[in-house]
C-alpha positions in Angstrom: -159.0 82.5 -45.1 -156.1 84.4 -44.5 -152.5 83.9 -44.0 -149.5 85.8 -42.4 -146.0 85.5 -42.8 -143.8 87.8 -40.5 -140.6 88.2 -41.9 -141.1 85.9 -44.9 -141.9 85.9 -48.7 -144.5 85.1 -50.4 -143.8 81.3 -51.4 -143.3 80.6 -47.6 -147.1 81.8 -47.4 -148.5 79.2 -49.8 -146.2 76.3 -48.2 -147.9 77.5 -44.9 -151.3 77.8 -46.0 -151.1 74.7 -48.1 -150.0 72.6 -44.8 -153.0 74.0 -43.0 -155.6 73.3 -45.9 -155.7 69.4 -46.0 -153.9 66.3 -46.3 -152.2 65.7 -49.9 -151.6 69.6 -50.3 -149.8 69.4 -47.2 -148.1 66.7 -48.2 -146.3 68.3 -51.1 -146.2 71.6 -49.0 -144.1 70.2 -46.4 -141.8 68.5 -49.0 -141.0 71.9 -50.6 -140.6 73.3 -47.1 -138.0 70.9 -46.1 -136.3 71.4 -49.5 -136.0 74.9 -47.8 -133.5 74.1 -45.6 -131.1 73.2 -48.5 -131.8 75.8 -51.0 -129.1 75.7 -53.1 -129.5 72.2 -53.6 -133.2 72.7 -54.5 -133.5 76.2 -55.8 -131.4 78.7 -57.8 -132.5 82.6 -58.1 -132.0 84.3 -61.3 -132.1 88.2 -61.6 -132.5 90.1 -64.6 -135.0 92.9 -64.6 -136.8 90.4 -63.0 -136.4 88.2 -60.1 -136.9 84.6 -60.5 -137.1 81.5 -58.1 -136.5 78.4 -59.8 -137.7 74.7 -58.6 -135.0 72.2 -59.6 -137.3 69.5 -58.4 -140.7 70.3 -58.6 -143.2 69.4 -56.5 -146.3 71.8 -56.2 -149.1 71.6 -58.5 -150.9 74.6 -60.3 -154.2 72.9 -59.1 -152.6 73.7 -55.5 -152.8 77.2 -56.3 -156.2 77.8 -57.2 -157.6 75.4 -54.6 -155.3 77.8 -52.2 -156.3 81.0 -53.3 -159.5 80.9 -54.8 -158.7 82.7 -58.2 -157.9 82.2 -61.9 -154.7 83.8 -63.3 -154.6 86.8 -65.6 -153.6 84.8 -68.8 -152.6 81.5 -69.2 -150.4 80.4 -71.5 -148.5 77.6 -74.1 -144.8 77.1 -73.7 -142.5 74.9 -75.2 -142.4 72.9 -71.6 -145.4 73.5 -70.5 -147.6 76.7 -69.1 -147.2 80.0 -67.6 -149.7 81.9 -65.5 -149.8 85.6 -65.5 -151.3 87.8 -62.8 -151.5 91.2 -63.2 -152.2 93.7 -60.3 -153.4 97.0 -61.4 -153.2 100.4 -59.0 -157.0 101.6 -58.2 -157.8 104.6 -56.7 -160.6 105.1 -53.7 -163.3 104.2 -56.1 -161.9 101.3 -57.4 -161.4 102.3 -60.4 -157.8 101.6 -63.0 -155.6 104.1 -62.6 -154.2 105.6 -65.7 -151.8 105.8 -66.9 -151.5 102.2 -65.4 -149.2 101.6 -62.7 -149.1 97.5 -62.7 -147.0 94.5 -61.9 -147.5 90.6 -62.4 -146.4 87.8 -61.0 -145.7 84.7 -63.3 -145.9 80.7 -62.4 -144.1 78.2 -64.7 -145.4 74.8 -65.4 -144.2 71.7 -66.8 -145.9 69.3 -68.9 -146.8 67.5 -65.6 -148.6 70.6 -64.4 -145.5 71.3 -61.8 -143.9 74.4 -60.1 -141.0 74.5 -62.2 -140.3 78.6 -61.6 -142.0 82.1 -59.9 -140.8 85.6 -61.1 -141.4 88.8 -60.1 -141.5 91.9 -62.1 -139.4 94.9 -62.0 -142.3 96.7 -60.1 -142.9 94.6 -57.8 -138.7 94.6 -56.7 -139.5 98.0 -56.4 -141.0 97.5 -52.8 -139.1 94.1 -52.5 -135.7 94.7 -53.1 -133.8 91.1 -54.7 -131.3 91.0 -52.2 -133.9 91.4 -49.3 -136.6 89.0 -50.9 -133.5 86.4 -51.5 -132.4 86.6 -48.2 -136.4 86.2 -47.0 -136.5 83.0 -49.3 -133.3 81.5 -47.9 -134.4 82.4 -43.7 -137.9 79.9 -44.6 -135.4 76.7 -44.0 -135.8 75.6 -40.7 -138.2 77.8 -39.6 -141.0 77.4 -36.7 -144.4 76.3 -38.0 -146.9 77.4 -35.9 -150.3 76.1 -36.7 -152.3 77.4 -34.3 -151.2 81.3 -35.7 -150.8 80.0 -39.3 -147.2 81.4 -39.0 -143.7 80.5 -40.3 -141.4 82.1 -37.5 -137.9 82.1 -38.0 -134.9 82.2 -35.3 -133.9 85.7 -35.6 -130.2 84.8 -34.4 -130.2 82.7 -37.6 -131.1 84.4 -40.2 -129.2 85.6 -42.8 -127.4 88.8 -42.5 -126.7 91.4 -45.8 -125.3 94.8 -46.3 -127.2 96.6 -48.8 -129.0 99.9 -49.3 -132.7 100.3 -48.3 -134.8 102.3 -51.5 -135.5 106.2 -51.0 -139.0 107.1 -50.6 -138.7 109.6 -53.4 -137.2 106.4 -55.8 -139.8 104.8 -54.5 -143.0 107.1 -55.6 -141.8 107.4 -58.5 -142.6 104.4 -59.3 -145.9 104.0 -57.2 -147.4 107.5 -57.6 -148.9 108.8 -54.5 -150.9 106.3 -52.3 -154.8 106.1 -51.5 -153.4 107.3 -47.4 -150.8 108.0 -45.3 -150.3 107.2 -42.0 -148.1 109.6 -40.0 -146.4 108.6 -36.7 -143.8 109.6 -34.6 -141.1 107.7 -36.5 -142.9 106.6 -39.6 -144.5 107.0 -42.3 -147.0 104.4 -44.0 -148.0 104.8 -47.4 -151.0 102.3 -48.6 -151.7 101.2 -52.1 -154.8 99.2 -53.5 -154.0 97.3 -56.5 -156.8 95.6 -58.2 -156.0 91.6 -59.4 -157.0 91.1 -63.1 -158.6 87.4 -63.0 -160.5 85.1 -65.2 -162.8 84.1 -62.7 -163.5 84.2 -59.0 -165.0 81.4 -57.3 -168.0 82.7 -55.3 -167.7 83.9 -51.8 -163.9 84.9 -52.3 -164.2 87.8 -54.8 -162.7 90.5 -52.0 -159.7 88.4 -52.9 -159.0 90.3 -56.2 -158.6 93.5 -54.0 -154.6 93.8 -53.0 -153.6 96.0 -50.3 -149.7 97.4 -50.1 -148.5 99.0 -47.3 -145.0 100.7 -47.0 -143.5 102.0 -44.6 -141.0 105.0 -44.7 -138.6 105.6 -41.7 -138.9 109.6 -41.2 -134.9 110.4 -40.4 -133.4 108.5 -43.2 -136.6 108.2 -45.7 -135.7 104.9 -46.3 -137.9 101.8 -46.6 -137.9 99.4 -43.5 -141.1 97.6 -44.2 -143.5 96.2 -47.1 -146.6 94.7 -46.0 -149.5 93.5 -48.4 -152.0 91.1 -49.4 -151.9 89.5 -52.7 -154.2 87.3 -54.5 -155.5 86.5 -50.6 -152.7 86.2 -48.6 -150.8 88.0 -46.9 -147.2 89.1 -46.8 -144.9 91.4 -44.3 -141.3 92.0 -44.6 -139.3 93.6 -42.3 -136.1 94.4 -44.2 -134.2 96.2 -41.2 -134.4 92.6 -39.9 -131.9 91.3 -42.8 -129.4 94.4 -42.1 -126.1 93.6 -40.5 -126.0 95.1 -37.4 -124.1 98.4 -38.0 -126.8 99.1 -40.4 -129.6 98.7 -38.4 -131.5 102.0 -36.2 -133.7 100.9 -33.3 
């Protein structure tokens, strides 16, 4: 199955997908999602190279994220408090085949010694085409938003979200990092560059293995080559952020 998030990140897609996907898993969903709407009191960011969401009372389980996604993580790990699941995402070209030299990013889960969500960070990469301003402000705007079922949506009040000034990345800052996509889209106003990036997993359960296939979109605004808009799939599920939506207004271009 899968599961999109306008305007969100990509915790707000688990919480949503885990309150669609049976009783106790929606059960802790919907307790993180209402920590949501007092983040500072439930969460604290930490940015470094990378950009880290931390769970000051944890409540999902890691056993939640396979039975939500269907996959194994990359490498999986001792720590002194508990675990850490690695998944690495590797660029592929048409053929499927790695890249090189390797263009990659990961994702990392943190675990306590009760198997608990205790942190999720983001490589440098992957802030690349998520900005950490943008994907904080995305984090904070899940509080309160609408759940609909029915679309398997989060759908937040636009008039209430959060509002930052901050510069959009450069297409050419941008490449350079990504290399040149698999396609480009051209249109009047746009461009959108896609990516496939290939999920390095330990095992797949069967029936789900187009699940380790990642598809990136970006998309370019032609007059001031900045970038408005990162869509993708990830491990499954999906993810679209409109960052123009997060400008304050005299930053924003129709």
């Amino acid at each position: 199955m899968k599961f999109l998030l306008e305007k969100k990140s990509l915790i707000g897609i688990v919480i949503l997908s885990l309150m669609l996907t049976g009783c106790v898993y929606w059960l802790r969903a919907f307790q993180v999602y209402q920590q949501m709407s007092d983040f500072d009191k439930n969460f604290a960011i930490v940015v470094t190279d990378e950009f880290t969401l931390q769970f000051k009372d944890p409540v999902l389980y890691n056993k939640d994220f396979v039975s939500l996604s269907k996959l194994f993580p990359s490498d999986d790990s001792p720590t002194p408090t508990g675990r850490k699941w690695r998944y690495w995402f590797r660029k592929i070209d048409a053929q499927g085949n790695v890249i090189k030299p390797e263009i990659k990013f990961y994702t990392d889960l943190y675990f306590n010694k009760e198997s608990k969500l205790t942190a999720w960070s983001f490589s440098s990469l992957f802030l690349e085409i998520a900005p950490p301003k943008f994907l904080e402000v995305s984090l904070r705007s899940i509080g309160g938003a609408e759940i609909d079922k029915e679309k398997r949506q989060l759908k937040a009040n636009s008039a209430l979200l959060e509002k930052i000034s901050d510069n959009l990345p450069k297409k050419a800052a941008v490449i350079a990092k990504l290399g040149e996509p698999l396609e480009i889209k051209d249109e009047p106003e746009q461009e959108i560059y896609m990516y496939h990036f290939q999920l390095e997993t330990q095992g797949i359960e069967k029936g789900y293995e187009d699940r380790a296939l990642n598809e990136v979109k970006i998309t370019f605004d032609k007059k001031t080559q900045e970038l408005t808009r990162m869509a993708g799939r990830f491990a499954g599920l999906k993810v679209s952020i409109n960052y123009k939506k997060f400008l304050v207004e005299h930053s924003q271009e129709d």
